[in-house]
NUGU-123345 format. One record per residue (C-alpha): x, y, z; residue in one letter. Coordinates in steps of 0.1 Angstrom, whole numbers, padded with zeros to 4 digits, always signed. Example, Ala and Ser with C-alpha at 12.3 -4.5 7.8 and 13.67 -1.06 7.14 Angstrom:
<nodes>
+0123-0045+0078a/+0137-0011+0071s/
</nodes>
This chain:
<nodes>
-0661+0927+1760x/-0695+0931+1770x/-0713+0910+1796x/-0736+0888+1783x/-0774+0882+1799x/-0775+0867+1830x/-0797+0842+1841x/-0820+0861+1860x/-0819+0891+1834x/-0835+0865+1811x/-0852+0851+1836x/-0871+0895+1834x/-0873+0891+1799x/-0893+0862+1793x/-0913+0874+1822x/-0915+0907+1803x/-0924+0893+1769x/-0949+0866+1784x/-0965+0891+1797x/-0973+0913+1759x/-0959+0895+1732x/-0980+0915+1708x/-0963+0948+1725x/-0930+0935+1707x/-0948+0919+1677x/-0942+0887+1688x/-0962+0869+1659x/-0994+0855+1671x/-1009+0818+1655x/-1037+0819+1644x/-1059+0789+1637x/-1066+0788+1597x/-1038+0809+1590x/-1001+0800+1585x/-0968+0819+1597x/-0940+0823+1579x/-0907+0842+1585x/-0871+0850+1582x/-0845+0855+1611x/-0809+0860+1601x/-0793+0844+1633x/-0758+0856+1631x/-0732+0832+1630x/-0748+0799+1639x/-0726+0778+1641x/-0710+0758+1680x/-0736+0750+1703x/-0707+0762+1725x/-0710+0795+1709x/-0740+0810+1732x/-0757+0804+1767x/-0780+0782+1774x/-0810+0806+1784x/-0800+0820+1747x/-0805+0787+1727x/-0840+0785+1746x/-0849+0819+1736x/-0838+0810+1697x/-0860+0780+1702x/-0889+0798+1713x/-0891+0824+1684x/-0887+0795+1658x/-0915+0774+1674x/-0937+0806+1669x/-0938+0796+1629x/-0949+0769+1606x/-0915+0776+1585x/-0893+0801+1589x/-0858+0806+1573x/-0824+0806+1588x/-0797+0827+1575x/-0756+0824+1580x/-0758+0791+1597x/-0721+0784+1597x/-0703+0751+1588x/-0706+0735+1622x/-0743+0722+1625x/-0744+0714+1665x/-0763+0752+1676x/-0787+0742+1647x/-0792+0707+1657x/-0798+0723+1695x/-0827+0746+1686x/-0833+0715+1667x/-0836+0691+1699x/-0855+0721+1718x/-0884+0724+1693x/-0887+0687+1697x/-0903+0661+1666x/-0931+0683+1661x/-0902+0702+1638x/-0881+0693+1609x/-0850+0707+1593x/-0835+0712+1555x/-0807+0726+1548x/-0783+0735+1524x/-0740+0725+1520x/-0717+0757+1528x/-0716+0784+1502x/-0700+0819+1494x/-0661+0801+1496x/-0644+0775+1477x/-0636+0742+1497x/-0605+0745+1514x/-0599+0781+1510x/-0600+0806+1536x/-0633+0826+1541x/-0662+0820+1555x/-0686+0801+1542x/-0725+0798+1551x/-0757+0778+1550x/-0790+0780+1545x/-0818+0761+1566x/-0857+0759+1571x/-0872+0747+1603x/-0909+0737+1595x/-0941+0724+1616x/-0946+0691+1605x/-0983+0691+1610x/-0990+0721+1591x/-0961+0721+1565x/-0951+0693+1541x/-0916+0694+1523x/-0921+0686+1484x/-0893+0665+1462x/-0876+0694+1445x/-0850+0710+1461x/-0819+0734+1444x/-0794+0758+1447x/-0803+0788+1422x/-0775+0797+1403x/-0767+0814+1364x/-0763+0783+1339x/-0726+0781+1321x/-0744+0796+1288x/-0760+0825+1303x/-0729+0835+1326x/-0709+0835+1287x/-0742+0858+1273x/-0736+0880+1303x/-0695+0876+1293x/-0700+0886+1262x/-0726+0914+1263x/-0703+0933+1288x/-0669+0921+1275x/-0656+0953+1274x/-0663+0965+1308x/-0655+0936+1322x/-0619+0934+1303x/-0617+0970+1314x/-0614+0964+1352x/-0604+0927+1351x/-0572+0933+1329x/-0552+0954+1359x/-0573+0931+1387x/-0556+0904+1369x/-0516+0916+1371x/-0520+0922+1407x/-0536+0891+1412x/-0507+0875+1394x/-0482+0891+1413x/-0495+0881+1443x/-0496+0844+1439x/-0458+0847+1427x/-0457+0860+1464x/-0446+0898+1456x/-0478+0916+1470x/-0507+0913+1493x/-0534+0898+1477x/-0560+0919+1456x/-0592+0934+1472x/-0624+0918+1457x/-0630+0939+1418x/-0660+0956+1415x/-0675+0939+1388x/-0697+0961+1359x/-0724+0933+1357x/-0734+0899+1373x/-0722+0869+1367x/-0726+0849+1397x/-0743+0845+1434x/-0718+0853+1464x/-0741+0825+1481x/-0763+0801+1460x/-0801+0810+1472x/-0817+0776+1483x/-0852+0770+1468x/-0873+0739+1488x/-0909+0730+1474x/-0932+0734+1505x/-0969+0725+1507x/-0991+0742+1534x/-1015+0716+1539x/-1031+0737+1566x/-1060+0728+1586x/-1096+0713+1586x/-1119+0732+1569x/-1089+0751+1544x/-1068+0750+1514x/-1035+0740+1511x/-1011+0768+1496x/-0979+0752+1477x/-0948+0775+1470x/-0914+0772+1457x/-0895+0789+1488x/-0860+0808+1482x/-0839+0813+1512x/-0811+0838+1501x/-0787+0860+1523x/-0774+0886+1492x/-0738+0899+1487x/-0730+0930+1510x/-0695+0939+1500x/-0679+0971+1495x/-0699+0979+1467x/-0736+0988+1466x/-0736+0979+1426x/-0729+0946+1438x/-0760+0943+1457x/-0777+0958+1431x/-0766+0934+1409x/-0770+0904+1428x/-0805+0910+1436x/-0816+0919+1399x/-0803+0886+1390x/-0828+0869+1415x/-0856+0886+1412x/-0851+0880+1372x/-0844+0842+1381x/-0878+0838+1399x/-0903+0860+1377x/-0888+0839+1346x/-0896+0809+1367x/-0937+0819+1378x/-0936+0830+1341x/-0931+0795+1334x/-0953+0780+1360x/-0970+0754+1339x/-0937+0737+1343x/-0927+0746+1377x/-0928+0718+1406x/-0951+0745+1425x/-0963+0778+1404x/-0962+0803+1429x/-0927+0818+1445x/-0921+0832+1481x/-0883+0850+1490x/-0870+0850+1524x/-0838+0863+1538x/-0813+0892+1541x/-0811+0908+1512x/-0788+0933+1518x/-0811+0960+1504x/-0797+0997+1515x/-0822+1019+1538x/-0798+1040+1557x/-0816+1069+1540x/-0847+1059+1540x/-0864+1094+1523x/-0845+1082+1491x/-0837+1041+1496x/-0871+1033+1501x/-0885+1049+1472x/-0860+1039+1447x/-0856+1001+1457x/-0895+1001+1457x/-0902+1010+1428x/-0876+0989+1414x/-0896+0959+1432x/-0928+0966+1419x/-0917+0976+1384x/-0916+0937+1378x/-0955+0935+1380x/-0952+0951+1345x/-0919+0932+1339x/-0943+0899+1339x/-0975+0914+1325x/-0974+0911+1286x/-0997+0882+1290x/-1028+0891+1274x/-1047+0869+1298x/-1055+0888+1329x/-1051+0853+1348x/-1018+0848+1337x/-1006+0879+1348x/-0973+0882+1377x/-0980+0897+1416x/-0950+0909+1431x/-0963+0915+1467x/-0927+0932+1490x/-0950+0936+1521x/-0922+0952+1541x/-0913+0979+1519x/-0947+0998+1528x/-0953+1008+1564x/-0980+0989+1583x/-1011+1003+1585x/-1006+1009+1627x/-0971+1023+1617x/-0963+1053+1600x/-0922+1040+1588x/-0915+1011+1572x/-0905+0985+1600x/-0864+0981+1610x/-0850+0946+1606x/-0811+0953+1617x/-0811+0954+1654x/-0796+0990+1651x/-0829+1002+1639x/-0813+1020+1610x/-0819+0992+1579x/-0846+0971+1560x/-0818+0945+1547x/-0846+0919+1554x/-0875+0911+1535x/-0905+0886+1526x/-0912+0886+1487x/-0945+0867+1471x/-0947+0860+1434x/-0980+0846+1421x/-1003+0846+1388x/-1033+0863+1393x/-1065+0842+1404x/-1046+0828+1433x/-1057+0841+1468x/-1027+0864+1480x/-1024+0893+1493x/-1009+0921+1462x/-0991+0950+1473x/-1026+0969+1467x/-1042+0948+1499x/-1012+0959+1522x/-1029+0989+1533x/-1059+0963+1550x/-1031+0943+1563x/-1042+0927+1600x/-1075+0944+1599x/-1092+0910+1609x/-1082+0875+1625x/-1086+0865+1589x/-1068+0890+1570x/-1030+0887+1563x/-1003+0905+1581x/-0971+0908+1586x/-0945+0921+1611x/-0907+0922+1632x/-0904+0907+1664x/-0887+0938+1681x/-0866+0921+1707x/-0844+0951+1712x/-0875+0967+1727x/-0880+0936+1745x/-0846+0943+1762x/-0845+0977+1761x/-0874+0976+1780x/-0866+0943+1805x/-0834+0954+1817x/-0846+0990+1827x/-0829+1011+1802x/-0839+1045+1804x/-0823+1062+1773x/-0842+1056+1743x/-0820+1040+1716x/-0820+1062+1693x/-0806+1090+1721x/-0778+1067+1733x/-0741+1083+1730x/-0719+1061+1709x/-0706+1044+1748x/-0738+1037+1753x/-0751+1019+1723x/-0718+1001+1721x/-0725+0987+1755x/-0760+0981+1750x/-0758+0961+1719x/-0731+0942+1728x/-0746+0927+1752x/-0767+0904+1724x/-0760+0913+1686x/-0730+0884+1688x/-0751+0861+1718x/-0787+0862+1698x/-0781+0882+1667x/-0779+0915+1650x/-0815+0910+1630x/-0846+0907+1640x/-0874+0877+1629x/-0894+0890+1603x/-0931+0874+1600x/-0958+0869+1574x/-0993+0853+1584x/-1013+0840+1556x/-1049+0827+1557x/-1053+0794+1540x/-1086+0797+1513x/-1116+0783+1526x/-1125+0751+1513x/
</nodes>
């Protein structure tokens, strides 16, 4: 097993990051502005579960933002509730019931969470799950019947067989369409009530960490269904709690060859401006802003979210009527040309530790050995993904 920081190694790295934080992209505040983010902090669950120089160092990314989203928070609250008692009252908490496994049975089962600055951010009445209603899981039944009689029909025997005890239970089908969420996304109503001087923004916010499975149809599918759920949603904004729509989380969306991956999943993306433009009012028109699927304009990739460097699974989505003062995917190009001009970025701690404990091979030229002893050392302790940041200006006013 690898050893795990000591105190005086983190004692160099917050030294080290103190130092630069915009050398790591630490996100920097802003006044006037609001940050927002997503950090998929691997198995959060016993307070037991990591050191105590690591639950400071969790604390101090989160109290960086004005919300940011939590992803696989497990069953067992207490490492939450630590961060929790580290941030102090200035912070609040939401948080959704265990998904992605059926109570009682065996799997594992996660939750979703917000941490917000109560002085910037106020939580609205409407909170959900997002799931597919009874009557359009039986339209999706019925309009792929066949297919789904196809592979469910021999899934079925074995699965039969098994609970009469004469075979190992079934691997997961692969299913030929969507029917339901592996983990219900978790949509809070927040109101950025800003500062002196600005205009409040007000979103619906949707935390989701996507299926990963052993199929990338499944992804596919999973995320489709989303992104349908929410355009349909700003689409019907005059009745929405809030009408404009922010995603955060994991996605699970595949860059491992990123000359292809990139191009096909964006244009997939930003095929729903069109998908929501057969308004005839220009006003009424859909913005589907994926910031993180072009590279920044200091950058010439697309940023890594994984702590491998090798995937974009995480992203920041913004859905919005036109009129409303967000950046599109057109501004991403001016992206953190001024104080005042949105931006967006990863807080790179593998740098941060690459670079505090001395390392001299870059990470990309470590042997197998190497990377297995390098990493190990802090994807289980602080996590295998990296915060992901969005700063907004709030409209003048």
């Amino acid at each position: 097993m690898a050893k795990k920081f000591t105190d005086q190694e983190w004692k160099i790295i917050n030294e080290v990051l103190n130092k630069d934080p915009n050398k790591f992209g630490f996100p920097k505040r802003i006044y006037g502005t609001v940050l927002v983010g997503s950090f998929n902090i691997r198995k959060l669950g016993s307070s037991r579960n990591r050191s105590p120089e690591t639950w400071k160092f969790l604390a101090k990314i989160c109290r960086q933002y004005d919300l940011i989203a939590i992803q696989e928070i497990m069953d067992d609250l207490s490492g939450l509730n630590r961060i929790m008692e580290l941030l102090g009252n200035d912070y609040g908490m939401i948080v959704s019931d265990k998904s992605g496994v059926f109570p009682g049975a065996s799997g594992l089962g996660e939750r979703l969470g917000f941490i917000f600055r109560w002085s910037v951010v106020e939580r609205g009445e409407v909170i959900s799950d997002i799931t597919y209603d009874r009557s359009k899981v039986i339209e999706l039944l019925a309009e792929h019947f066949e297919a789904i009689e196809k592979v469910m029909k021999p899934y079925s025997e074995k699965y039969l067989d098994w609970k009469a005890g004469n075979r190992r239970k079934p691997r997961n089908v692969k299913l030929p369409a969507f029917l339901s969420f592996i983990r219900q996304p978790y949509c809070v109503s927040f109101r950025f009530k800003g500062f002196p001087g600005t205009k409040p923004y007000e979103f619906m916010v949707v935390n989701a960490h996507l299926f990963f499975g052993d199929y990338m149809s499944d992804r596919r599918q999973e995320f489709h269904a989303l992104m349908q759920w929410i355009i349909e949603r700003v689409k019907d904004n005059d009745k929405a709690y809030y009408p404009n729509f922010m995603l955060l989380g994991d996605l699970n969306l595949d860059f491992n060859n990123p000359a292809n991956d990139r191009v096909n999943v964006e244009n997939s993306m930003k095929s729903y401006d069109k998908d929501g433009n057969e308004e005839t009012d220009p006003d009424r028109q859909i913005n589907v802003n994926f910031p993180f699927l072009d590279p920044h304009p200091t950058r010439s990739k697309v940023f890594r979210t994984n702590a491998r460097l090798s995937e974009t699974f995480d992203q920041i989505g913004l859905f919005f009527r036109n009129g409303v003062n967000l950046p599109t995917y057109q501004d991403n190009a001016a992206m953190g040309s001024t104080n005042r001009s949105p931006d967006y970025g990863v807080f790179n701690f593998v740098d941060l530790f690459h670079k505090a404990l001395g390392e001299t091979v870059p990470v990309e030229q470590m042997s197998t050995s190497q990377k297995k002893k390098f990493f190990g050392r802090f994807e289980h302790n602080v996590s295998d993904h990296m915060p992901l940041w969005l700063r907004l200006p709030l409209p003048e006013g």
